[in-house]
N, C-alpha and C positions, 0 to 999 in steps of 0.2 A: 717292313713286311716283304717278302720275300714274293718275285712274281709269281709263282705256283700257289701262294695264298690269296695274290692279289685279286688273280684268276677265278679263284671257288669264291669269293667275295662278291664281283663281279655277276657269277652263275648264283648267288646267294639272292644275288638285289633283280634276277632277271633283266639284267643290262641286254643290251642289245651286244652283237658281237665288235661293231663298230666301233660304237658307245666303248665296249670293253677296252678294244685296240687303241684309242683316242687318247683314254684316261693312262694308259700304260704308255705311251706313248716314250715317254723318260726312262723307261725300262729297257724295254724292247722295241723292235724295229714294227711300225703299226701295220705294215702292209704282210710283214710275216706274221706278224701273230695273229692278224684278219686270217690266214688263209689258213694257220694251225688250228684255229678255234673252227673255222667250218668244215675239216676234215675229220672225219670218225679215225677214230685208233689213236691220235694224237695226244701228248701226255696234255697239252692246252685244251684240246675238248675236252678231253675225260674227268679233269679237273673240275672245268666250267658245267659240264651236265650233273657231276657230283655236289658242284655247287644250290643246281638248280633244285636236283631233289632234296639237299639239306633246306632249302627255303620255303620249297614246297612244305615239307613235314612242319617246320616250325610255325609258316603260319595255319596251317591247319589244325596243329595244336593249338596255339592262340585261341583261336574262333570257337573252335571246338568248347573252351575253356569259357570262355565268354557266353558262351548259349544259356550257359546257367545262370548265368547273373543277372539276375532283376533291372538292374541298375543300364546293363547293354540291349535294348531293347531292339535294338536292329543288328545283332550277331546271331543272330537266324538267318537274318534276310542276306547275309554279307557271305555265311558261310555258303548258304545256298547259292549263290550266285559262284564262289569259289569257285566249289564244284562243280558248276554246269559251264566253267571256262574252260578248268583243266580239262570235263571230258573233251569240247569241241576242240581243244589244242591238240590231244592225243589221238581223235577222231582224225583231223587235218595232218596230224603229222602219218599216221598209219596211211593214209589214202595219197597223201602226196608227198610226204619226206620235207614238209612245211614246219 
């Protein structure tokens, strides 16, 4: 796998940027790619934030898919909760770049 896959992988699983750098470690230099992955514009950010929204989508599809199911009786309660993460994430990131 190729680090620029390893990267959206990483943004896929909501690793930490640390976490990220740690695992990649054999790849790339940890303290560089720590410091590419927390700079906007960077092809490693851009990568790992593309990551994050592909994870995002898929598991909201999931859930979503699950609501129907008789069978998943707390995929209401999980997807709800989802949601009310991602908005405080988006809420904290817009108010403090968190």
């Amino acid at each position: 796998m190729l680090l620029k896959d390893a990267v959206f992988r990483c943004g896929e699983l909501q690793l930490s940027y640390e976490d990220t750098a740690r695992l990649l470690s054999d790849r790339a230099d940890p303290k560089q790619l720590l410091a590419e992955l927390s700079t906007p514009g960077t092809d490693a950010c851009n990568r790992y934030r593309e990551g994050v929204a592909e994870g995002n989508l898929k598991l909201n599809i999931n859930l979503e898919y699950n609501v129907a199911d008789p069978k998943a009786k707390d995929a209401y309660k999980h997807l709800s909760a989802e949601r009310r993460r991602q908005a405080i994430n988006k809420k904290l990131e817009d108010l403090f770049g968190v």
